[in-house]
C-alpha positions as CSV (number, residue, x, y, z in Angstrom):
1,X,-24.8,110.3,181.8
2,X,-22.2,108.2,181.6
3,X,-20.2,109.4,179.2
4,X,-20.7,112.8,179.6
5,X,-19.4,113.5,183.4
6,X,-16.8,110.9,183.8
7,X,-13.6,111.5,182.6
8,X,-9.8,110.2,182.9
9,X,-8.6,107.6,184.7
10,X,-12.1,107.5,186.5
11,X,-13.6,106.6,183.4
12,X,-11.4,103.7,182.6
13,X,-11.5,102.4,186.3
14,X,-15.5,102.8,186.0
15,X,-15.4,100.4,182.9
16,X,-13.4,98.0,183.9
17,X,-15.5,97.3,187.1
18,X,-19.1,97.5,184.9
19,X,-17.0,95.0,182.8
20,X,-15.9,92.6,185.4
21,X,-19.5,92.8,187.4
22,X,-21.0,92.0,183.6
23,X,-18.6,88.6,183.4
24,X,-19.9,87.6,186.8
25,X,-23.1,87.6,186.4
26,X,-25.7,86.1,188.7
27,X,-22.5,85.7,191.1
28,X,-22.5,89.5,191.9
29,X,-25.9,89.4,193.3
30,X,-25.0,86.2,195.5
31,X,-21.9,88.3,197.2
32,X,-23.8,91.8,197.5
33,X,-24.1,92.6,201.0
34,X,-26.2,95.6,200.3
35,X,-28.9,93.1,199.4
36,X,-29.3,92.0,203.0
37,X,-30.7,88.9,201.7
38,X,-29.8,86.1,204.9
39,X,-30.4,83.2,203.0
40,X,-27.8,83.8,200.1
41,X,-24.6,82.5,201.5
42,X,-24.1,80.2,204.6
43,X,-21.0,80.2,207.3
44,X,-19.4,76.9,207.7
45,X,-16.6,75.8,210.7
46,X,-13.9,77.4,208.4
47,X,-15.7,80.4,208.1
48,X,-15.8,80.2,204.2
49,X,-18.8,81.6,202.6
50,X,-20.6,79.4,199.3
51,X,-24.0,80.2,197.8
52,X,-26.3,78.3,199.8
53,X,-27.7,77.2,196.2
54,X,-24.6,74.6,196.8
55,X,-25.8,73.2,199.7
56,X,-29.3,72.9,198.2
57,X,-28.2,70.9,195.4
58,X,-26.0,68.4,197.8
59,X,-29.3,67.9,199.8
60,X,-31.3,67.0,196.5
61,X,-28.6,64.5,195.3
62,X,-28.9,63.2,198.5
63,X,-32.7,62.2,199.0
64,X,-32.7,61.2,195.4
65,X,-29.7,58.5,195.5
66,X,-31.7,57.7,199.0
67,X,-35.0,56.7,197.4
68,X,-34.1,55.8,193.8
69,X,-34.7,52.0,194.3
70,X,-38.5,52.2,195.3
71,X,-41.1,52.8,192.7
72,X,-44.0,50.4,193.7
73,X,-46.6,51.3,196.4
74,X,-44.9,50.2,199.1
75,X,-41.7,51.3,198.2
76,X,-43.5,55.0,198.1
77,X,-44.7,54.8,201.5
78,X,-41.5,53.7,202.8
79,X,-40.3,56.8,200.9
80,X,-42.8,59.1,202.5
81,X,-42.1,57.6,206.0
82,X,-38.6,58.6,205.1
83,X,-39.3,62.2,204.0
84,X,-41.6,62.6,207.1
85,X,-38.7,61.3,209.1
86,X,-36.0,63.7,207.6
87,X,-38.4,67.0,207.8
88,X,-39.0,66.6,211.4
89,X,-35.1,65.6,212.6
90,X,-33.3,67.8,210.0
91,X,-34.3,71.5,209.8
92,X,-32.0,72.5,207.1
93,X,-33.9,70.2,204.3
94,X,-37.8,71.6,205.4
95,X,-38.4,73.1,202.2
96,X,-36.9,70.5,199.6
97,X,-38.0,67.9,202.0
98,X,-41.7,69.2,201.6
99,X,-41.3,69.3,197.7
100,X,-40.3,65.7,197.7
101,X,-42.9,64.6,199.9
102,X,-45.8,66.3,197.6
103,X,-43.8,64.5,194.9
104,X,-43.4,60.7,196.1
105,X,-47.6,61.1,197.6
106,X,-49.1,62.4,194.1
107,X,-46.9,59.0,192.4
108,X,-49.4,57.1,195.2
109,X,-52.0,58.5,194.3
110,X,-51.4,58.4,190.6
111,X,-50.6,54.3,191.1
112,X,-53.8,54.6,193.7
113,X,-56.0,56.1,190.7
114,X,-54.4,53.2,188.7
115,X,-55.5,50.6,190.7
116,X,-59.2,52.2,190.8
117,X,-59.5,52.3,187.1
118,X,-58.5,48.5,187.0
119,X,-61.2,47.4,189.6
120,X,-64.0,49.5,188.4
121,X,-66.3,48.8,185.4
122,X,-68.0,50.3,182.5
123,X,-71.5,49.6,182.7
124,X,-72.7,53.4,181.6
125,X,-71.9,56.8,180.6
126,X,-72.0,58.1,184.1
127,X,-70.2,55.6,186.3
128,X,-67.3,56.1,183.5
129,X,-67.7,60.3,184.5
130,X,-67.9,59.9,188.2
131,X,-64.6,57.3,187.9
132,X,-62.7,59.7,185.7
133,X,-63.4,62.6,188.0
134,X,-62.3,61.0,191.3
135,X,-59.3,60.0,189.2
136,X,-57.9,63.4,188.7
137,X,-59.4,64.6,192.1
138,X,-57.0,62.1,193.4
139,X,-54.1,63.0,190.7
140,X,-54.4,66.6,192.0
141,X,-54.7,66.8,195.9
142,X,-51.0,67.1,196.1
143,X,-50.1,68.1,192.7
144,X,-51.5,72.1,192.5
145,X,-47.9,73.2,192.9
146,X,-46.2,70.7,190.9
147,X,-46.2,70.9,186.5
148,X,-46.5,66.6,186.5
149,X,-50.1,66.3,187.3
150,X,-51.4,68.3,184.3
151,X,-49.4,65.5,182.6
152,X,-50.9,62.4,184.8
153,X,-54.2,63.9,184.3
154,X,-54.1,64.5,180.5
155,X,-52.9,60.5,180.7
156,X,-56.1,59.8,182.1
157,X,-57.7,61.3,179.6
158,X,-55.8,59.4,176.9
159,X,-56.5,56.1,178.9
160,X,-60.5,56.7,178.8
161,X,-60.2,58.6,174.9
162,X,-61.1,61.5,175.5
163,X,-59.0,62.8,172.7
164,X,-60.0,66.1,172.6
165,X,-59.5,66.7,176.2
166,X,-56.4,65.0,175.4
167,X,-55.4,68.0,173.1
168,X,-57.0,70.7,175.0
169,X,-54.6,69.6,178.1
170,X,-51.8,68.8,176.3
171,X,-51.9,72.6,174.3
172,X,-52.1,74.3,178.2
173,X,-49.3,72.3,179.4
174,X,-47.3,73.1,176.5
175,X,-47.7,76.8,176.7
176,X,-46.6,76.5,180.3
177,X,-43.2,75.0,179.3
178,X,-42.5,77.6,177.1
179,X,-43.6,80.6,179.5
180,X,-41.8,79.2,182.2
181,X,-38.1,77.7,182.7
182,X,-39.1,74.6,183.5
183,X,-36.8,72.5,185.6
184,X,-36.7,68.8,184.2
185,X,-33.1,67.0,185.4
186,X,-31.0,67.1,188.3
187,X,-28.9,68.5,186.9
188,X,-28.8,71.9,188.2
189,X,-26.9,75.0,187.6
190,X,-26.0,77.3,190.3
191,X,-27.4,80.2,188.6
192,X,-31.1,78.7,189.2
193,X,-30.6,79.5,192.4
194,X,-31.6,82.9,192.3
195,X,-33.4,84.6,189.7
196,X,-34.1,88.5,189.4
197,X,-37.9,89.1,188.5
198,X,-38.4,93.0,189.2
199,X,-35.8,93.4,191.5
200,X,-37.2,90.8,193.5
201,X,-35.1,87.2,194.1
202,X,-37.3,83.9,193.8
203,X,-35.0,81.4,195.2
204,X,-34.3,77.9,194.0
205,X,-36.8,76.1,196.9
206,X,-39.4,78.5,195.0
207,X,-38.3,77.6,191.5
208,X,-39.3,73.7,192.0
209,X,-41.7,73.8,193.6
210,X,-43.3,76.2,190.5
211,X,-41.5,74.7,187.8
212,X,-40.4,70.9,188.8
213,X,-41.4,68.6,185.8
214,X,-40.6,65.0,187.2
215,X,-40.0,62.5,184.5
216,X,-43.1,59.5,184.3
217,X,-42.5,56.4,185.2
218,X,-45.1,53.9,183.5
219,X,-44.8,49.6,184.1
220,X,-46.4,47.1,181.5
221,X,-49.7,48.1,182.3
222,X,-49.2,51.2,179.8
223,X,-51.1,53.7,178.3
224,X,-50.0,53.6,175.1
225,X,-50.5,50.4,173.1
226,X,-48.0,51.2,170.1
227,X,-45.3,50.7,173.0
228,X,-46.4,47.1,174.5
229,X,-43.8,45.5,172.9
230,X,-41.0,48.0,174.6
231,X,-43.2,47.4,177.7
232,X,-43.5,43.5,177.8
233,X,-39.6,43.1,176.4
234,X,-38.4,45.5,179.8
235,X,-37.9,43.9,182.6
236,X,-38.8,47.0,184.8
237,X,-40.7,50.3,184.7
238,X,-40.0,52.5,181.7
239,X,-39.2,55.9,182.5
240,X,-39.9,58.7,180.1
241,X,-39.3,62.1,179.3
242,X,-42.2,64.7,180.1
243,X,-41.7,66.7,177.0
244,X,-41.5,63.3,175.1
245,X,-44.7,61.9,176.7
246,X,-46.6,65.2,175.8
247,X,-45.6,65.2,172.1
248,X,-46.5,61.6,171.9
249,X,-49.8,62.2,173.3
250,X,-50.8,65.2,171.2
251,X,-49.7,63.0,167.8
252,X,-51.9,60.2,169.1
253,X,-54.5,62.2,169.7
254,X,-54.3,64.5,166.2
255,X,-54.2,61.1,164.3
256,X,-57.1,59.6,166.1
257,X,-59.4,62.8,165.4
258,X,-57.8,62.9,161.7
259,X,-55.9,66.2,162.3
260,X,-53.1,64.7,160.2
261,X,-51.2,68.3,159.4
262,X,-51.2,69.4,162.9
263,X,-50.0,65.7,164.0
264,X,-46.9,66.1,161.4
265,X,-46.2,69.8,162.8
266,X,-46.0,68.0,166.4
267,X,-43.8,65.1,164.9
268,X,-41.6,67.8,163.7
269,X,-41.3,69.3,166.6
270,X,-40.7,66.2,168.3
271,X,-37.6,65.1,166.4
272,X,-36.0,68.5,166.5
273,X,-36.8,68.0,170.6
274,X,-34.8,64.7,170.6
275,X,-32.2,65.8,167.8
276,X,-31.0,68.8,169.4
277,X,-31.5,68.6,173.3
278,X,-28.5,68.7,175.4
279,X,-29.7,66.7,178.3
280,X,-31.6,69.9,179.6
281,X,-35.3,68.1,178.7
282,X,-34.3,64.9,178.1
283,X,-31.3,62.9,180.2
284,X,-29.6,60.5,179.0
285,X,-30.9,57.8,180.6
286,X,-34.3,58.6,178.5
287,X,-32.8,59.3,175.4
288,X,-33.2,55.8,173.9
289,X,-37.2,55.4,174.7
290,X,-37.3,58.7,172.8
291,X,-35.6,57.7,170.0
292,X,-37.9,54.5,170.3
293,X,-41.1,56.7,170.5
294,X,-39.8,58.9,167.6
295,X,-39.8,56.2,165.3
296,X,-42.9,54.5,166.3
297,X,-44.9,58.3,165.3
298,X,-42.6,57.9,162.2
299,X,-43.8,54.3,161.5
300,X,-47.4,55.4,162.3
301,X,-47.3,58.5,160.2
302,X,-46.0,56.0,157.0
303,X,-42.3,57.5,157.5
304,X,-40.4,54.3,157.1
305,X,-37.0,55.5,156.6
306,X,-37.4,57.7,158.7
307,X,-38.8,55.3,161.2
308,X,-35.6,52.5,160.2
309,X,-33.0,55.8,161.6
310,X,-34.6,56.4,164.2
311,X,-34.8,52.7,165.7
312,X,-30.9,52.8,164.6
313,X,-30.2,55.5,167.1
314,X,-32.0,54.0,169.6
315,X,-30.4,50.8,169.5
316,X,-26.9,52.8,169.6
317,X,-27.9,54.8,173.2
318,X,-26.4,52.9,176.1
319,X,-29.3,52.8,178.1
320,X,-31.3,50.8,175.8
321,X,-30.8,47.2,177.3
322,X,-34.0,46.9,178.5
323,X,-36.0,46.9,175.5
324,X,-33.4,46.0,173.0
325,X,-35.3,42.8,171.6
326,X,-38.5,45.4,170.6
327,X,-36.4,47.5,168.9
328,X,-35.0,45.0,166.7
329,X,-38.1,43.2,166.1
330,X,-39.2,46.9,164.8
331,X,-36.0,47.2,162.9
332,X,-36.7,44.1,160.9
333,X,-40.6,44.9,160.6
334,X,-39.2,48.3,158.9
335,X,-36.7,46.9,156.8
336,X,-39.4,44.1,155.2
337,X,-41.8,47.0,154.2
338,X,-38.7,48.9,152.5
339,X,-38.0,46.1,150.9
340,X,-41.7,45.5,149.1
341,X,-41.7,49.5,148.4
């Protein structure tokens, strides 16, 4: 229709606009008036208009250079009184605030559940059952909205050996990373901010709290026992990647039930993960624990060069101070067994 009833100049000036509206973008949508959507753009004292997707973003950086010193129990319910505080004397961060304060209470819980686990005992089948289910009971009051608690609850799992629940969790939460754009850094892009579904806009508020994937934040107490040497040689909390910590899970688990060519499909995947990433799933303040947990699969799966680069890699990240003495005690482990093959 297009082409056939607009001619001339028309034509050209018709083009042009299409082309410019095309190079915009999401940007068009955030300046149509005809959209009469209130929320899109704010008035300041100037009287400037931005995409309130700006002021969003400023509001997150701001809780989370607020609350980035506290991970223990109390420090989360200082945290919590914090968020409380802010929702109730600042309207403009309700929603985020909200999403932050679901957060920072499923990480009690989670350390709550933790704390269970350790105090409880194993005398039968059905005390272990009744423990595990008030474990994920607790892992999921304030975590249906959120993606992290299928990951906290698939660690439970893991941490009791239920391998094949391990799997069968792991699998779900997988898919739902690839059928939804999962938000996994802070570092946002303005065109999050609104997203056409159907003609319909889900905003950014919407979008976490859908699609936030938080990273997991484990002490020495850990899960997973190939790492107690990164563990013990860190001084503090180790903080991992939630696409890392699923893949590592799901080789574990393969290995343990002797599903060695679906374990080496999932190590595959992993490295590609790690090798060509740019800080979308994985920061860069995680990328040296990955490299670490790469080459501890590698070493497990009898990949010893492979395992001897990997280690390398991690020992050349910047944020690998922590653990640096593990990963060269691994280094030199490797390069004995190259040296006897």
């Amino acid at each position: 229709m297009f082409l056939g009833k607009i001619h001339g100049r028309s034509k050209k000036v018709l083009l042009s606009h299409l082309v410019s509206l095309y190079r915009d973008g999401y940007n068009v949508f955030l300046r149509c008036d005809t959209l009469c959507y209130k929320f899109t753009t704010t008035t300041t004292l100037f009287d400037s208009h931005f995409p309130k997707a700006a002021e969003d973003i400023d509001l997150i950086h701001e809780i989370l250079y607020d609350l980035h010193s506290n991970c223990d129990m109390n420090g989360m319910c200082k945290i919590i009184s914090y968020l409380q505080h802010q929702i109730g004397t600042h309207p403009s961060c309700l929603m985020i605030g909200k999403i932050f304060l679901q957060y920072y209470t499923q990480k009690y819980l989670f350390c709550a559940a933790q704390m269970f686990e350790l105090t409880s005992n194993r005398t039968c089948n059905k005390t272990m059952y009744d423990r595990i289910r008030k474990i994920i009971r607790a892992i999921k009051v304030h975590g249906y909205d959120l993606c992290s608690h299928k990951i906290l609850s698939a660690l439970v799992f893991y941490k009791f050996g239920m391998d094949r629940h391990v799997v069968r969790s792991v699998l779900h939460i997988r898919d739902c990373m690839e059928e939804r754009q999962v938000i996994t850094t802070v570092q946002y892009n303005l065109t999050w901010q609104y997203e056409v579904q159907g003609g319909k806009f889900t905003s950014f508020n919407s979008m976490m709290k859908n699609y936030l994937l938080c990273r997991i934040d484990l002490d020495k107490h850990t899960y997973f026992p190939d790492l107690y040497e990164e563990h013990k040689a860190s001084c503090c909390r180790i903080s991992y990647s939630p696409m890392v910590l699923v893949d590592l899970m799901l080789y574990l688990s393969y290995n343990t039930l002797s599903m060695f060519r679906a374990a080496e499909s999932v190590l595959l995947h992993l490295k590609r993960l790690i090798n060509y990433d740019l800080e979308y799933h994985i920061s860069k303040y995680d990328k040296a624990i990955s490299w670490e947990i790469l080459g501890v699969c590698q070493e497990i799966g009898s990949h010893f060069h492979d395992a001897y680069l990997s280690y390398q890699r991690a020992l050349r990240e910047e944020k690998a101070t922590s653990f640096r003495g593990a990963t060269v005690a691994r280094i030199e482990k490797i390069t004995s067994i190259l040296n006897r093959l």
